[in-house]
PyMOL Python script that loads the backbone (N, CA, C, O; Angstrom):
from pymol import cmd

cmd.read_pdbstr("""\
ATOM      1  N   UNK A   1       0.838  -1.159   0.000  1.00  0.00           N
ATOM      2  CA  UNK A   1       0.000   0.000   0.000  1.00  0.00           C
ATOM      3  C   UNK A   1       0.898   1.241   0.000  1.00  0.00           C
ATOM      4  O   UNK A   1       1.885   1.083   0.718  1.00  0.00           O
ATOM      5  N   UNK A   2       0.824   2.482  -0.633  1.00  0.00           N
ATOM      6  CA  UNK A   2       1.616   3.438  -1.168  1.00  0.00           C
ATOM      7  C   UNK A   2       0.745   4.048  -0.379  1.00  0.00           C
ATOM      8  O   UNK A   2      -0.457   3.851  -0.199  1.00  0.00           O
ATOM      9  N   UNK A   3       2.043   5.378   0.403  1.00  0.00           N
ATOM     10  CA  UNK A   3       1.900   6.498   1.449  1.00  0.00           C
ATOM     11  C   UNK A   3       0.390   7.439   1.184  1.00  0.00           C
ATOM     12  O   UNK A   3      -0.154   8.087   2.078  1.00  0.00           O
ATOM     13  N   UNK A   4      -0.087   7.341  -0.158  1.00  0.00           N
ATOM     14  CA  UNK A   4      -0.591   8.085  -1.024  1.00  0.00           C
ATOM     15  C   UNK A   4      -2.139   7.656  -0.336  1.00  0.00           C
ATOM     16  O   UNK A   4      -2.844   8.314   0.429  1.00  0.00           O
ATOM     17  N   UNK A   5      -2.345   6.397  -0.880  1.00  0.00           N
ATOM     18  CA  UNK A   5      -3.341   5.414  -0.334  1.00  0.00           C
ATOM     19  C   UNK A   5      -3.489   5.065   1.394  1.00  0.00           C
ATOM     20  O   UNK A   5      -4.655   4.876   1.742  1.00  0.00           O
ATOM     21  N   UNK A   6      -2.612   4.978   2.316  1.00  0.00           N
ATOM     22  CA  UNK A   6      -2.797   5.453   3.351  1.00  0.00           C
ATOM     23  C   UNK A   6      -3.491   6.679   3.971  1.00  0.00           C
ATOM     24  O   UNK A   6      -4.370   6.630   4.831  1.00  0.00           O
ATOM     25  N   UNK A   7      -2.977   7.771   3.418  1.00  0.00           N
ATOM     26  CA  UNK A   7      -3.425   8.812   3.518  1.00  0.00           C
ATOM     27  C   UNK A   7      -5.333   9.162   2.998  1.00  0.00           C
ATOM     28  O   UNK A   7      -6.281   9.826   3.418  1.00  0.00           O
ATOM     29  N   UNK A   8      -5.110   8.486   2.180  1.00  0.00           N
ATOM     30  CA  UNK A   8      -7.005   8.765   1.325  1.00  0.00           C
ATOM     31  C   UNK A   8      -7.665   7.569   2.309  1.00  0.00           C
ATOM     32  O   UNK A   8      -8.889   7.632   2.423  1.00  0.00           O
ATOM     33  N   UNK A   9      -7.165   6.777   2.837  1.00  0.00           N
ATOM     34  CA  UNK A   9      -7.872   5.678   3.976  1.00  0.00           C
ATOM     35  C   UNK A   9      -7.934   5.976   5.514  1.00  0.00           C
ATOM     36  O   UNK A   9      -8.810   5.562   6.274  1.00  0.00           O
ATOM     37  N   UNK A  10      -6.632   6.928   5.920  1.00  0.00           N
ATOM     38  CA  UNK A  10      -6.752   7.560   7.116  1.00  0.00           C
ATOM     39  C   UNK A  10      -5.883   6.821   7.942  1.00  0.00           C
ATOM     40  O   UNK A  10      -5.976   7.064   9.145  1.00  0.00           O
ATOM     41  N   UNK A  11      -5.007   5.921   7.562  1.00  0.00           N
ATOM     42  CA  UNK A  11      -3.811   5.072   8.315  1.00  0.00           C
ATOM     43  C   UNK A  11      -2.994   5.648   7.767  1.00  0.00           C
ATOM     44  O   UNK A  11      -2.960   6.308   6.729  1.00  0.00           O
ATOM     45  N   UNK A  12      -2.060   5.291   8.764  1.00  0.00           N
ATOM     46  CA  UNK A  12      -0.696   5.458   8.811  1.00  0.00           C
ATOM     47  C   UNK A  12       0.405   4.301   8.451  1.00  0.00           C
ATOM     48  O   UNK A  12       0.399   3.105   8.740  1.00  0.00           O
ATOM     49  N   UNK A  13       1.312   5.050   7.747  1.00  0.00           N
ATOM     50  CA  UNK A  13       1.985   3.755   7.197  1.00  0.00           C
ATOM     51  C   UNK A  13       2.932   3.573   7.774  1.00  0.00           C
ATOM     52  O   UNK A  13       3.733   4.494   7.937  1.00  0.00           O
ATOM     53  N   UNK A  14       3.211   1.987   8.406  1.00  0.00           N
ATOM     54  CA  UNK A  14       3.868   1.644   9.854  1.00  0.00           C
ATOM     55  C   UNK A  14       5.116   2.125   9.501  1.00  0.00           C
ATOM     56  O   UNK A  14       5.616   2.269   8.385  1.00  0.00           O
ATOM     57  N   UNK A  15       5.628   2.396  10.810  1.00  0.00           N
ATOM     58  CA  UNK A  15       7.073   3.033  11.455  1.00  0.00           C
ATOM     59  C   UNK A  15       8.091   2.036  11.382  1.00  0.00           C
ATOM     60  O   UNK A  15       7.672   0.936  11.022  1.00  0.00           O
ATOM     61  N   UNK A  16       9.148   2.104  11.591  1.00  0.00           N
ATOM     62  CA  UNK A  16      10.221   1.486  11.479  1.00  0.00           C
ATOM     63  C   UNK A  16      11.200   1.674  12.637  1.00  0.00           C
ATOM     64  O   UNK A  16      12.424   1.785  12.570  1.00  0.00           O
ATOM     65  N   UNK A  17      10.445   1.687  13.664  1.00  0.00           N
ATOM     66  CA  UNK A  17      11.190   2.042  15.248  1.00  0.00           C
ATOM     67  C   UNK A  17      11.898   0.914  15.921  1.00  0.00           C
ATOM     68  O   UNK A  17      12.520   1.174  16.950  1.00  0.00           O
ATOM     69  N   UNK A  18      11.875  -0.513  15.388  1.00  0.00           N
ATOM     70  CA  UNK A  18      12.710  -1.510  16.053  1.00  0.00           C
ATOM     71  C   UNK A  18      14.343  -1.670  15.490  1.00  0.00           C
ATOM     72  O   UNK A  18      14.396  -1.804  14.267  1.00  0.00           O
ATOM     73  N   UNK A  19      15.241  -1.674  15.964  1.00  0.00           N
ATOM     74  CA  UNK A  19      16.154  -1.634  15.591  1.00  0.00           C
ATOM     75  C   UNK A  19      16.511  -3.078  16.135  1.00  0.00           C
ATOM     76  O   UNK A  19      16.174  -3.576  17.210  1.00  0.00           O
ATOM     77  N   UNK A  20      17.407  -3.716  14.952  1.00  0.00           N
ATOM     78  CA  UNK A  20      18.382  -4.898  15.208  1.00  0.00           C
ATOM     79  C   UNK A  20      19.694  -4.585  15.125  1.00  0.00           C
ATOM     80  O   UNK A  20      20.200  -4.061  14.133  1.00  0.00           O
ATOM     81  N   UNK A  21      20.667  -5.076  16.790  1.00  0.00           N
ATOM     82  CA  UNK A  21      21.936  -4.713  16.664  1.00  0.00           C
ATOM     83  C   UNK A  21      22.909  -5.711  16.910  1.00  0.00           C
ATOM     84  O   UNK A  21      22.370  -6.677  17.450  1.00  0.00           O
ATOM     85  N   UNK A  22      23.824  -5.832  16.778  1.00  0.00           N
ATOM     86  CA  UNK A  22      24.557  -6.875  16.873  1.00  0.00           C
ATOM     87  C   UNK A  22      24.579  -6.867  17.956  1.00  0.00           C
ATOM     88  O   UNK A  22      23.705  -6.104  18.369  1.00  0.00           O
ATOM     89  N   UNK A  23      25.472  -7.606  19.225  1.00  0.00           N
ATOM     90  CA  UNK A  23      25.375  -7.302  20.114  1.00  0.00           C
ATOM     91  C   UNK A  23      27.054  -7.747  20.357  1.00  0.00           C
ATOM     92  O   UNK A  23      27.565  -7.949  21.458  1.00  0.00           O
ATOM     93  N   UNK A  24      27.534  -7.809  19.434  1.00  0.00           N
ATOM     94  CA  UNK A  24      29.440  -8.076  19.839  1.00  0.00           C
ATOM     95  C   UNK A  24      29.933  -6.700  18.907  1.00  0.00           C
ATOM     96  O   UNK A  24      31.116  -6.558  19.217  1.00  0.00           O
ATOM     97  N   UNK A  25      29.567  -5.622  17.907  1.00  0.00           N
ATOM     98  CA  UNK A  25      30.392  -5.020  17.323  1.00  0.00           C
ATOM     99  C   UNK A  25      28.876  -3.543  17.696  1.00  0.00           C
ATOM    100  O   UNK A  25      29.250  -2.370  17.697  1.00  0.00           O
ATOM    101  N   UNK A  26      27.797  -3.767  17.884  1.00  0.00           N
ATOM    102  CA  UNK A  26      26.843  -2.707  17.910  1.00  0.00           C
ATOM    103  C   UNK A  26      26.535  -2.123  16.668  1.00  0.00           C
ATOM    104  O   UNK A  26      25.719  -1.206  16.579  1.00  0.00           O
ATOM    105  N   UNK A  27      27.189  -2.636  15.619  1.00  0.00           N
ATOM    106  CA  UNK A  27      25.981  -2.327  14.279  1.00  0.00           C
ATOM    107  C   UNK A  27      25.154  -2.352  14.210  1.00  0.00           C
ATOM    108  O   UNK A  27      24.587  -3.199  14.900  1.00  0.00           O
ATOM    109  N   UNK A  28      24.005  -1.135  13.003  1.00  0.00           N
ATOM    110  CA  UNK A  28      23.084  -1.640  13.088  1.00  0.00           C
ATOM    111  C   UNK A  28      22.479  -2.364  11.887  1.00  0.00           C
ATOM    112  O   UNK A  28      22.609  -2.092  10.694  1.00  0.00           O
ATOM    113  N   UNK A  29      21.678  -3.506  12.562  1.00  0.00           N
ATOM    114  CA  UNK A  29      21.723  -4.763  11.063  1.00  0.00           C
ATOM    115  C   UNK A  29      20.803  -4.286  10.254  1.00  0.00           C
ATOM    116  O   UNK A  29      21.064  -4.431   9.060  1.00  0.00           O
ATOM    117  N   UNK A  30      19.857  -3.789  10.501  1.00  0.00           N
ATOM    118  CA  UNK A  30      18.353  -3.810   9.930  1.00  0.00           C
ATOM    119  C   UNK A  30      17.163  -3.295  10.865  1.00  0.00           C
ATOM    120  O   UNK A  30      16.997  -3.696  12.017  1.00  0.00           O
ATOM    121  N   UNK A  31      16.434  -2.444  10.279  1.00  0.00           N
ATOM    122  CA  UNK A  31      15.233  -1.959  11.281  1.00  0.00           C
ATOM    123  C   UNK A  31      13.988  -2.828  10.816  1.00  0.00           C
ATOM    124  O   UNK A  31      13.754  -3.291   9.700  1.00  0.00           O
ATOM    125  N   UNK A  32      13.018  -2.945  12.370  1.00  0.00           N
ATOM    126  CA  UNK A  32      11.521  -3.458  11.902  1.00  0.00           C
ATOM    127  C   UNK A  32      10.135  -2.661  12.011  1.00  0.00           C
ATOM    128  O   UNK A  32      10.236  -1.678  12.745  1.00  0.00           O
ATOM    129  N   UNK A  33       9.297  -2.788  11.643  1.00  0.00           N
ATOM    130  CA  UNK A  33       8.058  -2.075  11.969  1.00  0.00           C
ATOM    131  C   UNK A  33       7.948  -2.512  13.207  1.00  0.00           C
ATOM    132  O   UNK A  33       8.129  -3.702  13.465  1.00  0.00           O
ATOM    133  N   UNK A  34       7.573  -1.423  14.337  1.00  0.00           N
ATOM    134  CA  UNK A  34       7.422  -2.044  15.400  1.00  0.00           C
ATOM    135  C   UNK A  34       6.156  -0.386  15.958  1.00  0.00           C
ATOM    136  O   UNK A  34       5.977   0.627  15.283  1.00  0.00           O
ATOM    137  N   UNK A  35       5.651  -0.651  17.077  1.00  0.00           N
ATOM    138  CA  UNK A  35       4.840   0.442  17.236  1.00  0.00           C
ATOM    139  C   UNK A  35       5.095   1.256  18.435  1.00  0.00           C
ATOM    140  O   UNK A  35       4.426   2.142  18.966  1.00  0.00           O
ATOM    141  N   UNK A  36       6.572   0.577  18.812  1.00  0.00           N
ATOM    142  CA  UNK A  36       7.060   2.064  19.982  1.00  0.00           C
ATOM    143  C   UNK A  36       8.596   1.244  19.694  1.00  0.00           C
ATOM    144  O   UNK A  36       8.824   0.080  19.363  1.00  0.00           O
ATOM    145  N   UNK A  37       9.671   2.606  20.028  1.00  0.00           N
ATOM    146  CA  UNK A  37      10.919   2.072  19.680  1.00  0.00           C
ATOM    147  C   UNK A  37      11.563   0.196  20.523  1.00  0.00           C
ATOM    148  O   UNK A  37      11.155  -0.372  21.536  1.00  0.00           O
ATOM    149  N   UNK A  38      12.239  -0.060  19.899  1.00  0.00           N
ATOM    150  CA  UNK A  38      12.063  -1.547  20.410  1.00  0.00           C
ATOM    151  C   UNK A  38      14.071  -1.621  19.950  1.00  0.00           C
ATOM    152  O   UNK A  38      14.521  -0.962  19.012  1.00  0.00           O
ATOM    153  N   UNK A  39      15.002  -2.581  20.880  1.00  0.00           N
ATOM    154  CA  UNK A  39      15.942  -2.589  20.162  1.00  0.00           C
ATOM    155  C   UNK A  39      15.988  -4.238  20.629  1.00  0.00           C
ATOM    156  O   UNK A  39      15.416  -4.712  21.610  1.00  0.00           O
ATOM    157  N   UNK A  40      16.747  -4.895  19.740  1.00  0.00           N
ATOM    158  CA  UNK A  40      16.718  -6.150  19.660  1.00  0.00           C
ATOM    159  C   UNK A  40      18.452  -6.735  19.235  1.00  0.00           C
ATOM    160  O   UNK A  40      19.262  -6.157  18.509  1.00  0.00           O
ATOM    161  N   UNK A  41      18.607  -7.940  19.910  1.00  0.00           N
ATOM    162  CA  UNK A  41      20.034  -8.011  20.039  1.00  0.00           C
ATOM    163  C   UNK A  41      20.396  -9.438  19.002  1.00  0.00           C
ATOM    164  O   UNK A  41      19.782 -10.467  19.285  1.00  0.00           O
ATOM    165  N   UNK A  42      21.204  -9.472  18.034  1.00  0.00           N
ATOM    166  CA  UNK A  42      21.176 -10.904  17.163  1.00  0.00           C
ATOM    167  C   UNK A  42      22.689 -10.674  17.012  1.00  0.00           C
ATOM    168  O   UNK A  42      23.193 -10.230  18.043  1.00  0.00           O
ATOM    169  N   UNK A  43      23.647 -10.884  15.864  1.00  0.00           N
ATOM    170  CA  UNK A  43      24.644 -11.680  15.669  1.00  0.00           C
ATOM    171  C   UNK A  43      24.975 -11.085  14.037  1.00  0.00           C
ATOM    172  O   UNK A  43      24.238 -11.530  13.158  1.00  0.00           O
ATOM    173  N   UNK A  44      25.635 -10.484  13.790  1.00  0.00           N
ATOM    174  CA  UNK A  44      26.049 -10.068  12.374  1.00  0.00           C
ATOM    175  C   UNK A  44      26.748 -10.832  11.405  1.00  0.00           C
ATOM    176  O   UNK A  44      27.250 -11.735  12.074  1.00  0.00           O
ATOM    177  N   UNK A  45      27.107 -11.017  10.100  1.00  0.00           N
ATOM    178  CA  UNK A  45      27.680 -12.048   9.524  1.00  0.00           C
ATOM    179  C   UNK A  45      28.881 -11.499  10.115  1.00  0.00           C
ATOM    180  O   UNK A  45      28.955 -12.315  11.034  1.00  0.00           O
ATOM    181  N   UNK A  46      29.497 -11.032  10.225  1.00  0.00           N
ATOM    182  CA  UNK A  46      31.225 -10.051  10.077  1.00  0.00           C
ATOM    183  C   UNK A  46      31.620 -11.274  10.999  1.00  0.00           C
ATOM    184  O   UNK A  46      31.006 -11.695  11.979  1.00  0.00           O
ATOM    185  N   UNK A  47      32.576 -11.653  10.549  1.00  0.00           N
ATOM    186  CA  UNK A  47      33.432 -12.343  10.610  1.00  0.00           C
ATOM    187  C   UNK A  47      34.102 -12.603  12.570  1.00  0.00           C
ATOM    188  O   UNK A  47      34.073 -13.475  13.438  1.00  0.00           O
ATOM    189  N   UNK A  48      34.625 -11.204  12.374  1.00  0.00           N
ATOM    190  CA  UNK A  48      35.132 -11.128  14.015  1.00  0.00           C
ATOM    191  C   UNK A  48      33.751 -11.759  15.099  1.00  0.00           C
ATOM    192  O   UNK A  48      34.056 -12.391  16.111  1.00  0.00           O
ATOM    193  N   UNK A  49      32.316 -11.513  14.764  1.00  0.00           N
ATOM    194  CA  UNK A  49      31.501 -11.595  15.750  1.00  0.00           C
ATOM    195  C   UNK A  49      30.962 -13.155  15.385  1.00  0.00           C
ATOM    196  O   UNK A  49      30.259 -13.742  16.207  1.00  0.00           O
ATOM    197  N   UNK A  50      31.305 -13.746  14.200  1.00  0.00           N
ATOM    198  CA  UNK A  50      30.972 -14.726  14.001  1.00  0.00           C
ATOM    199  C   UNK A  50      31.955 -15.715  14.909  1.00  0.00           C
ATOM    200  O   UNK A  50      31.443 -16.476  15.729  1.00  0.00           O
ATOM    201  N   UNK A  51      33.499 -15.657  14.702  1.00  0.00           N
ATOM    202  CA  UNK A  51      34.098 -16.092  15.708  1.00  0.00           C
ATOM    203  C   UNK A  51      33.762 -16.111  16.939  1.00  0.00           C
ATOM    204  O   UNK A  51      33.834 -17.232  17.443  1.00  0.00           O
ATOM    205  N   UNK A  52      33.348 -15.105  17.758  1.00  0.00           N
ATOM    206  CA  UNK A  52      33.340 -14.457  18.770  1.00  0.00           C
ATOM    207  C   UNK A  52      32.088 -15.712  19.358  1.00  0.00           C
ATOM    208  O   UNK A  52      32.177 -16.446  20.342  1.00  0.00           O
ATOM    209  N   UNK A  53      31.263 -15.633  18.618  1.00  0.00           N
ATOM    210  CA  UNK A  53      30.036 -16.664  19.184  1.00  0.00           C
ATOM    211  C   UNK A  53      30.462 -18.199  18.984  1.00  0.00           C
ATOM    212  O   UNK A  53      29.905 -18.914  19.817  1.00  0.00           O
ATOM    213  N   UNK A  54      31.377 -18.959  18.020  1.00  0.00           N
ATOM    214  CA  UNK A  54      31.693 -19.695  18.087  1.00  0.00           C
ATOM    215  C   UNK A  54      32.670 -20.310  19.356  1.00  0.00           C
ATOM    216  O   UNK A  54      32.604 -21.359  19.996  1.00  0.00           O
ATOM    217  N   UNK A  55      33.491 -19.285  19.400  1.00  0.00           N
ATOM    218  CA  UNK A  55      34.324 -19.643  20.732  1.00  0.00           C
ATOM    219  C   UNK A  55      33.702 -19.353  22.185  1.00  0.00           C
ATOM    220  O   UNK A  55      34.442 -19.655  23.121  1.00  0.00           O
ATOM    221  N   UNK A  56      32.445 -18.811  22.508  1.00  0.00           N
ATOM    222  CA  UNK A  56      31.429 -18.953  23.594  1.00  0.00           C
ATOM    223  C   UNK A  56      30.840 -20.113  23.439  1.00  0.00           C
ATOM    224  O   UNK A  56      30.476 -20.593  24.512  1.00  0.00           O
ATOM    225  N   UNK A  57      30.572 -20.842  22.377  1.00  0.00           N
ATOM    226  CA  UNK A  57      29.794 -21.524  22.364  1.00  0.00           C
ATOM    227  C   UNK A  57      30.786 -23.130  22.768  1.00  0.00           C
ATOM    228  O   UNK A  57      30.381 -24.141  23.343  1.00  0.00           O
ATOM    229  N   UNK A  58      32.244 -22.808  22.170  1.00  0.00           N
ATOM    230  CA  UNK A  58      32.577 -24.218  22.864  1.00  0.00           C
ATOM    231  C   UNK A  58      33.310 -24.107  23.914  1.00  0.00           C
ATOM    232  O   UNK A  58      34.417 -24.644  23.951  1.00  0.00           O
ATOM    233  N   UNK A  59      32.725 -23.255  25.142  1.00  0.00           N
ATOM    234  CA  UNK A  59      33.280 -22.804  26.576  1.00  0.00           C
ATOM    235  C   UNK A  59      32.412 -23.831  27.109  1.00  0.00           C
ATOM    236  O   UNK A  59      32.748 -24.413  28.140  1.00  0.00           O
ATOM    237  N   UNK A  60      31.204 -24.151  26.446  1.00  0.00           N
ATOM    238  CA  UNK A  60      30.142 -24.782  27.340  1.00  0.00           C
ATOM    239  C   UNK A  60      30.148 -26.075  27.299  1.00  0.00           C
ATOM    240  O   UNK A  60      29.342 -26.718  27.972  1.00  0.00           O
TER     241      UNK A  60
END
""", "prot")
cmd.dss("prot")
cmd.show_as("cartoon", "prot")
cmd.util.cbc("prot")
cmd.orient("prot")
């Protein structure tokens, strides 16, 4: 649905307030529609953080 068509219907066209961040380098990966700011913690391809979770993971 185009901003255009929202507008002639009386909605709003959703926000993009969730943020996804890495949580070993703090990039940010990608935002989501969300309906109040939201931040969310995942794992980036990059290399260093990919290591980084591999070697936590065989601590255990």
């Amino acid at each position: 649905m185009s901003n255009a068509t929202n507008a002639l219907q009386g909605t709003a066209p959703a926000l993009e307030l969730g943020m996804v961040i890495c949580k070993h380098c703090q990039q940010l990966m990608y935002t989501i529609p969300t309906n109040g700011v939201k931040k969310i913690y995942g794992v980036c391809g990059q290399e260093g953080c990919l290591e980084t979770v591999e070697a936590s993971e065989g601590e255990d």
